[in-house]
mmCIF file of the C-alpha atoms, coordinates in Angstrom:
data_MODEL
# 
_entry.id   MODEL 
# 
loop_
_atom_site.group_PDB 
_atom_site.id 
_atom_site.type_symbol 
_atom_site.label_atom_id 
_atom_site.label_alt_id 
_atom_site.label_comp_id 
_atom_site.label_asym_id 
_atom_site.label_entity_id 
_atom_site.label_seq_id 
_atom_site.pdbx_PDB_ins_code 
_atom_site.Cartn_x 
_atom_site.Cartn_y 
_atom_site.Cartn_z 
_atom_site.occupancy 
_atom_site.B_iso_or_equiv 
_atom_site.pdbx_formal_charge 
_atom_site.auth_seq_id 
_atom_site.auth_comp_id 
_atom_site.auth_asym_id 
_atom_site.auth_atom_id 
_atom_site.pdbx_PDB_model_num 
ATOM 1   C CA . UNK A 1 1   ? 0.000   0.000   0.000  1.00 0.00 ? 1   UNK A CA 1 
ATOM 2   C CA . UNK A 1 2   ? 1.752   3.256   -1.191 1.00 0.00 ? 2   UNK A CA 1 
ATOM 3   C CA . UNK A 1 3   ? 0.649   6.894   -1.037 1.00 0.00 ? 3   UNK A CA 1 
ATOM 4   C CA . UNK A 1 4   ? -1.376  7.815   -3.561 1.00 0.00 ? 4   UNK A CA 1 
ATOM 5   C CA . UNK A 1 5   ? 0.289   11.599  -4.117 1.00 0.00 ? 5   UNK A CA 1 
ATOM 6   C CA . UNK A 1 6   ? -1.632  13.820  -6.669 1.00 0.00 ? 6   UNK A CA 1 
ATOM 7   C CA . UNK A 1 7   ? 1.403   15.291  -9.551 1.00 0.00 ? 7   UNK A CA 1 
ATOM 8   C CA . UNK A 1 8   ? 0.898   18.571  -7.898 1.00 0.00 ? 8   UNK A CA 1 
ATOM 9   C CA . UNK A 1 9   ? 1.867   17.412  -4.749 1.00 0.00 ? 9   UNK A CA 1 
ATOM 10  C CA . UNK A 1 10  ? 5.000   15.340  -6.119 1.00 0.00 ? 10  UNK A CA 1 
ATOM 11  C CA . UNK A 1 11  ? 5.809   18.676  -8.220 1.00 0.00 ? 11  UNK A CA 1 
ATOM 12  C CA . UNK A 1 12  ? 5.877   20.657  -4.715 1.00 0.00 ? 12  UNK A CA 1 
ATOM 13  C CA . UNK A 1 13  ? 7.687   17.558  -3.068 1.00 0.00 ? 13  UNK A CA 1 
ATOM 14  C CA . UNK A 1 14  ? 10.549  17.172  -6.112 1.00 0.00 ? 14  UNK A CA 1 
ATOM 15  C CA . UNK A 1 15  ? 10.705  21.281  -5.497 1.00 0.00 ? 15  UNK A CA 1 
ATOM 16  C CA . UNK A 1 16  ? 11.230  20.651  -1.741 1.00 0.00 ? 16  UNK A CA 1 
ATOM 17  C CA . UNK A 1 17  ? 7.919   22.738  -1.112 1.00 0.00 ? 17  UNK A CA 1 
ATOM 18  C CA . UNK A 1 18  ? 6.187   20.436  0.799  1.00 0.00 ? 18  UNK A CA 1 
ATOM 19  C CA . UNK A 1 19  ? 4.761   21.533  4.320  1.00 0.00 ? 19  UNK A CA 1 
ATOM 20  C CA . UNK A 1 20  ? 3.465   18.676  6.961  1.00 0.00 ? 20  UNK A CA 1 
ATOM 21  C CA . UNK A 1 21  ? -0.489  19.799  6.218  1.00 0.00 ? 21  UNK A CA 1 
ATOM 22  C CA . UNK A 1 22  ? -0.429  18.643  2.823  1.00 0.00 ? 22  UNK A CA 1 
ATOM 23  C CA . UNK A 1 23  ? 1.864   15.670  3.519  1.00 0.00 ? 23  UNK A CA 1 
ATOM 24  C CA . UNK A 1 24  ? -0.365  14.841  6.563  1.00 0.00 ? 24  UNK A CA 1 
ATOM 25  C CA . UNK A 1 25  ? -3.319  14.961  4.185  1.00 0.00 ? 25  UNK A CA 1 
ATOM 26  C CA . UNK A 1 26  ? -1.913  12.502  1.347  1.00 0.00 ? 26  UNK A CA 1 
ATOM 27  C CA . UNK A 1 27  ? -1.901  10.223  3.705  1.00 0.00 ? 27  UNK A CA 1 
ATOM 28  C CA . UNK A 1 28  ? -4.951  10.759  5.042  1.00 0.00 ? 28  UNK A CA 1 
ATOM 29  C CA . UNK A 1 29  ? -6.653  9.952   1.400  1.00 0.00 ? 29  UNK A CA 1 
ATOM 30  C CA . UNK A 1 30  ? -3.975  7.712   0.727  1.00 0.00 ? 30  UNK A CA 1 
ATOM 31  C CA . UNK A 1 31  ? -4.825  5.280   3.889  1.00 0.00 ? 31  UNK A CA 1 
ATOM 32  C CA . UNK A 1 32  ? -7.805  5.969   5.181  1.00 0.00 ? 32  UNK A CA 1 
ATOM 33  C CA . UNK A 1 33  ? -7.861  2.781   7.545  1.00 0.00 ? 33  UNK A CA 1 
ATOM 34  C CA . UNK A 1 34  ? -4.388  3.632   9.276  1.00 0.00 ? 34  UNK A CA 1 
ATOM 35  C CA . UNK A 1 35  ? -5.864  7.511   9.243  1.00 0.00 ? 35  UNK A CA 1 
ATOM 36  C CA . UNK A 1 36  ? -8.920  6.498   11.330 1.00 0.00 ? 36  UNK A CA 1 
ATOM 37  C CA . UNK A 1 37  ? -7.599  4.131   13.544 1.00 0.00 ? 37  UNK A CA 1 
ATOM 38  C CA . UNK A 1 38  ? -5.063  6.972   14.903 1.00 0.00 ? 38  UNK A CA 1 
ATOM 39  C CA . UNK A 1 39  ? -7.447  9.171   14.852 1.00 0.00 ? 39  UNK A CA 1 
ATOM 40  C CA . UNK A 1 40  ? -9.061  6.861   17.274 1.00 0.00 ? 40  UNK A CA 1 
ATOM 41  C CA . UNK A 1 41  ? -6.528  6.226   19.405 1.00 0.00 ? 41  UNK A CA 1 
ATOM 42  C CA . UNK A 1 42  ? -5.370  9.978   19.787 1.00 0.00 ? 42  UNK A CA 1 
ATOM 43  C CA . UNK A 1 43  ? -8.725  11.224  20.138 1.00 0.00 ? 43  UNK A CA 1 
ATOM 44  C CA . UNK A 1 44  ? -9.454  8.830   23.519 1.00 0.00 ? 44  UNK A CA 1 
ATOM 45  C CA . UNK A 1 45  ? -5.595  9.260   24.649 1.00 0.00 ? 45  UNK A CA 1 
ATOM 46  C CA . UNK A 1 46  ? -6.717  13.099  24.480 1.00 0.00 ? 46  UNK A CA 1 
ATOM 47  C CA . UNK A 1 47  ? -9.806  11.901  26.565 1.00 0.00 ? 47  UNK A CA 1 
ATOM 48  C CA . UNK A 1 48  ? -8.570  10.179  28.755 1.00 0.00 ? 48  UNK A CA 1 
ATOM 49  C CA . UNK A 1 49  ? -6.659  10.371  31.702 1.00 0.00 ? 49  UNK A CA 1 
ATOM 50  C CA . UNK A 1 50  ? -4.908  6.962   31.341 1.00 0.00 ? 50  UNK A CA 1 
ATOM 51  C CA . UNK A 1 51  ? -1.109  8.075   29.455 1.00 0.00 ? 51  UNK A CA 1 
ATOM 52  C CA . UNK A 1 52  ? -2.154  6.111   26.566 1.00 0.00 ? 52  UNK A CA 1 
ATOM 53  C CA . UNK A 1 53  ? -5.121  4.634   24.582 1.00 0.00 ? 53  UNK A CA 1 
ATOM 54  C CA . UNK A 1 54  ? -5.367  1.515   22.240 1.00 0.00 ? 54  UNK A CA 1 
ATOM 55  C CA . UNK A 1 55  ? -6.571  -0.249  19.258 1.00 0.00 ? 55  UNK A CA 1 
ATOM 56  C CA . UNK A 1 56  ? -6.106  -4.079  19.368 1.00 0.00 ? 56  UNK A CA 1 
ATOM 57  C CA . UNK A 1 57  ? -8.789  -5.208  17.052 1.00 0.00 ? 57  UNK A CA 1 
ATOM 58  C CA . UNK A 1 58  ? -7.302  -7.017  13.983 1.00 0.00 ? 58  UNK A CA 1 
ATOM 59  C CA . UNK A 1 59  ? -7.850  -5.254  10.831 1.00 0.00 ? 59  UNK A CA 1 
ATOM 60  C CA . UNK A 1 60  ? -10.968 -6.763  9.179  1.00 0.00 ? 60  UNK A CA 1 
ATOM 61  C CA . UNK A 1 61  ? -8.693  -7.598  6.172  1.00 0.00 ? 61  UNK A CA 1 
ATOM 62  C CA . UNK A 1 62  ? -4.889  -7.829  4.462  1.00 0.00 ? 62  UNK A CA 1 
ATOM 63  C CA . UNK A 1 63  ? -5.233  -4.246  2.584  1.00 0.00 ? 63  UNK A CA 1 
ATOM 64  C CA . UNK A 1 64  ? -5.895  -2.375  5.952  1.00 0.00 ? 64  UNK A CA 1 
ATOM 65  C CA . UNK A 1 65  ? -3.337  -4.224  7.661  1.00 0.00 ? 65  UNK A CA 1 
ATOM 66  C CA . UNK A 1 66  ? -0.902  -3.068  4.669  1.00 0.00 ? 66  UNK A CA 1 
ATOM 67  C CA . UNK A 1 67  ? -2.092  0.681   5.486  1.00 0.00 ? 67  UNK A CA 1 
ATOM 68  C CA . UNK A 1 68  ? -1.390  0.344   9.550  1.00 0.00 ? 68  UNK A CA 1 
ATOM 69  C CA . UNK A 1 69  ? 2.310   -1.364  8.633  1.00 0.00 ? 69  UNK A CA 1 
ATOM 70  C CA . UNK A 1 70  ? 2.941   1.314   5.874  1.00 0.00 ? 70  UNK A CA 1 
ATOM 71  C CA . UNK A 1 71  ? 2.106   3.726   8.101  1.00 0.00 ? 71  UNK A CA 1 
ATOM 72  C CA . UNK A 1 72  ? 3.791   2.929   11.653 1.00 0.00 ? 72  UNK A CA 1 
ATOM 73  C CA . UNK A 1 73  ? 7.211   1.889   9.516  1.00 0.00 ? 73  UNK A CA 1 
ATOM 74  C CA . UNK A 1 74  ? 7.641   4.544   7.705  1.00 0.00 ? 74  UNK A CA 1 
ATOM 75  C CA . UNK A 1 75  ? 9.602   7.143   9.879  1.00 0.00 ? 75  UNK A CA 1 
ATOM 76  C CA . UNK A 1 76  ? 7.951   10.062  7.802  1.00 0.00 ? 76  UNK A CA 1 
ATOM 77  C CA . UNK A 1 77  ? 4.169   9.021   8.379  1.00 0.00 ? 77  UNK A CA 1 
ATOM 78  C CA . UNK A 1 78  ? 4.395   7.964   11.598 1.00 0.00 ? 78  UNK A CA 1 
ATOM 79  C CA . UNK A 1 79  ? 6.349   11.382  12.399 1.00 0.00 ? 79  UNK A CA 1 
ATOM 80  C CA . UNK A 1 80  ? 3.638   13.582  10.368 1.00 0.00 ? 80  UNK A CA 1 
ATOM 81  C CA . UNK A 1 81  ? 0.592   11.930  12.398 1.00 0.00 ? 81  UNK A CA 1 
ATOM 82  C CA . UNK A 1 82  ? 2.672   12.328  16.002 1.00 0.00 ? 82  UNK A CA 1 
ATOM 83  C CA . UNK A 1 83  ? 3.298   16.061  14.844 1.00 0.00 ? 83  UNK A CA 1 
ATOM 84  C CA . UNK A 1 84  ? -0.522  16.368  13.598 1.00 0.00 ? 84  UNK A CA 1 
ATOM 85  C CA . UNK A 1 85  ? -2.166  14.638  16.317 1.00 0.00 ? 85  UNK A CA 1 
ATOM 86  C CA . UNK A 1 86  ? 0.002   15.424  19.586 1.00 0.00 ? 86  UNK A CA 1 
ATOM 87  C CA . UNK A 1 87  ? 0.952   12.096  20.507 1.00 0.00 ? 87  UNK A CA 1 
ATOM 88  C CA . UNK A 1 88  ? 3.882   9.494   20.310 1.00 0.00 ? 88  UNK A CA 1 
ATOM 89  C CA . UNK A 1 89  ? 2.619   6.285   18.471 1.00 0.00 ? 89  UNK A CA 1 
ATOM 90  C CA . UNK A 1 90  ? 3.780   3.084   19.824 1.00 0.00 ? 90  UNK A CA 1 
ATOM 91  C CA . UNK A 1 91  ? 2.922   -0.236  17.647 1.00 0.00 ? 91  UNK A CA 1 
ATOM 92  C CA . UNK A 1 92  ? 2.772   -4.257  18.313 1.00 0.00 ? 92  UNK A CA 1 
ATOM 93  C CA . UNK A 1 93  ? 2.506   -6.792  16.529 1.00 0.00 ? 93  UNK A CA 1 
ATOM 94  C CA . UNK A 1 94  ? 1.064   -6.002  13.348 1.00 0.00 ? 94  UNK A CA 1 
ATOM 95  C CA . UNK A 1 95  ? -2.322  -4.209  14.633 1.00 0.00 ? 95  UNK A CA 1 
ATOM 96  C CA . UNK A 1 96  ? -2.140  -2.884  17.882 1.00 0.00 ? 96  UNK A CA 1 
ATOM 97  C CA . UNK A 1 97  ? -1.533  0.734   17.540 1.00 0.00 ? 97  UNK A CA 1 
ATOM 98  C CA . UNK A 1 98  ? -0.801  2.771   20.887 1.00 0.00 ? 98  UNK A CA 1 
ATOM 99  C CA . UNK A 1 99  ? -1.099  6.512   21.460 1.00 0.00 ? 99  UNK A CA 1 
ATOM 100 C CA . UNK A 1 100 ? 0.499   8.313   24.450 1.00 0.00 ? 100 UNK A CA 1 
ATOM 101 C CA . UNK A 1 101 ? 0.384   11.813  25.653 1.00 0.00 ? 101 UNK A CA 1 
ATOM 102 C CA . UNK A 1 102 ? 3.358   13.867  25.197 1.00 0.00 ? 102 UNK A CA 1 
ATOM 103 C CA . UNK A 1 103 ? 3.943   13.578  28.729 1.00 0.00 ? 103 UNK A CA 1 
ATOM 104 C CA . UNK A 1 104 ? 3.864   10.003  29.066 1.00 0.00 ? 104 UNK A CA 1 
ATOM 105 C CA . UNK A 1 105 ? 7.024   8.808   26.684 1.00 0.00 ? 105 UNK A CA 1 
ATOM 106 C CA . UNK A 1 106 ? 9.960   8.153   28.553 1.00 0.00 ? 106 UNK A CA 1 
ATOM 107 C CA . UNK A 1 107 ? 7.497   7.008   31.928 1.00 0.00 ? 107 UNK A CA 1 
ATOM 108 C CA . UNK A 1 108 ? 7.691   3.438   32.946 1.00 0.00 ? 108 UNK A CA 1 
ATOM 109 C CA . UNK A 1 109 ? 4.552   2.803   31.114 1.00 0.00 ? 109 UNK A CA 1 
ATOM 110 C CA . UNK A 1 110 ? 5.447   3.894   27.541 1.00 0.00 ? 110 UNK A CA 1 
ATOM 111 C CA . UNK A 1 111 ? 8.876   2.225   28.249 1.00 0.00 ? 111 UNK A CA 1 
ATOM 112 C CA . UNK A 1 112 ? 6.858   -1.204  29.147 1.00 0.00 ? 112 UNK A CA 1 
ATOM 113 C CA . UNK A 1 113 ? 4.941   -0.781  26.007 1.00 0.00 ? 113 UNK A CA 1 
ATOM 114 C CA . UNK A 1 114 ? 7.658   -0.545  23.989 1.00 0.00 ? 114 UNK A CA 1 
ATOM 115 C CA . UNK A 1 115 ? 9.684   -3.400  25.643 1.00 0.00 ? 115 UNK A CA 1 
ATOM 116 C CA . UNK A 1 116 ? 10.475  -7.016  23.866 1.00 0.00 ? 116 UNK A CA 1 
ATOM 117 C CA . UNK A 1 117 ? 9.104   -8.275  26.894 1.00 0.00 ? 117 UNK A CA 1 
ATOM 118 C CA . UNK A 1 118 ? 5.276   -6.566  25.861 1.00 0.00 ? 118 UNK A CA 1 
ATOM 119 C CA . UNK A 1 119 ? 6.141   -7.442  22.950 1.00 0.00 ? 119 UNK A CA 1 
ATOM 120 C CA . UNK A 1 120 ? 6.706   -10.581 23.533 1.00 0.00 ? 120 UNK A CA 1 
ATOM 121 C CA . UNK A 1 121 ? 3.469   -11.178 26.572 1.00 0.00 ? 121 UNK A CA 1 
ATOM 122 C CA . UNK A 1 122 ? 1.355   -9.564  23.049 1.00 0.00 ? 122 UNK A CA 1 
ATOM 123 C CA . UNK A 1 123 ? 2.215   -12.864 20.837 1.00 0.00 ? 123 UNK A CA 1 
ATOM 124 C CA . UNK A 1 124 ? 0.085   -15.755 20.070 1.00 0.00 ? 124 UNK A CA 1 
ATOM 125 C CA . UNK A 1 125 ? -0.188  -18.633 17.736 1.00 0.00 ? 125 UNK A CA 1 
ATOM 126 C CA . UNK A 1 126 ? -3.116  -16.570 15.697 1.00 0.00 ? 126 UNK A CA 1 
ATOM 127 C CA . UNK A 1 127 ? -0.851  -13.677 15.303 1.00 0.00 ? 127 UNK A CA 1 
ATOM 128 C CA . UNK A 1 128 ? 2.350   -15.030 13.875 1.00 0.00 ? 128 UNK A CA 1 
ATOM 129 C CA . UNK A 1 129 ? 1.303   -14.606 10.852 1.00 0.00 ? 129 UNK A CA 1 
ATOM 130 C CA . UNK A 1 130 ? -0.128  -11.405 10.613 1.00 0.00 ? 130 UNK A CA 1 
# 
């Protein structure tokens, strides 16, 4: 699953005349399923006063799993939606997408998150091959 950027926007980009807004939006067309399920988890970290909210639910098929891994492995998406939405994504496995407040990363609960031991307390025979 790539970005689908309009020739205007790659024009701008090849120019070096790209700000986040319009980046943040090609992705937001681009993957709509990653787009909402941040949006989801940002809005109830925001909401909450936990440090972080989740979204565990496996995507309901293999294109919207392509969209979350395209866009929690590529440095420049996943940095665009932190910037956009406020919050420091933290991902598992290949669905569960974590967002925690600003003030949160670096605490002993983003750093347990983000451990190979979560990591590896989050695996299961059904997931191995997601």
């Amino acid at each position: 699953m790539s970005l689908e950027v309009p020739a205007a926007l790659l024009e701008r980009a090849e120019a070096g005349q790209v700000d986040d807004a319009e980046f943040v939006d090609c992705v937001r067309q681009s993957l709509p399923y990653a787009w909402s399920v941040v949006s989801e988890v940002a809005a109830a970290a925001q909401g909450t006063t936990a440090e972080f909210a989740d979204h565990a639910v496996p995507p309901p098929s293999e294109a919207e799993r392509g969209q979350l891994l395209r866009a929690l492995a590529s440095d420049a998406i996943r940095g665009g939606l932190e910037r956009h939405f406020g919050v420091k994504l933290a991902f598992q496995n290949c669905h569960r997408v974590a967002a925690f407040k600003l003030a949160a990363v670096g605490g002993d609960t983003y750093q347990e998150f983000i451990s190979p031991v979560a990591q590896l307390r989050n695996q299961s025979p059904e997931l191995r091959d997601c």
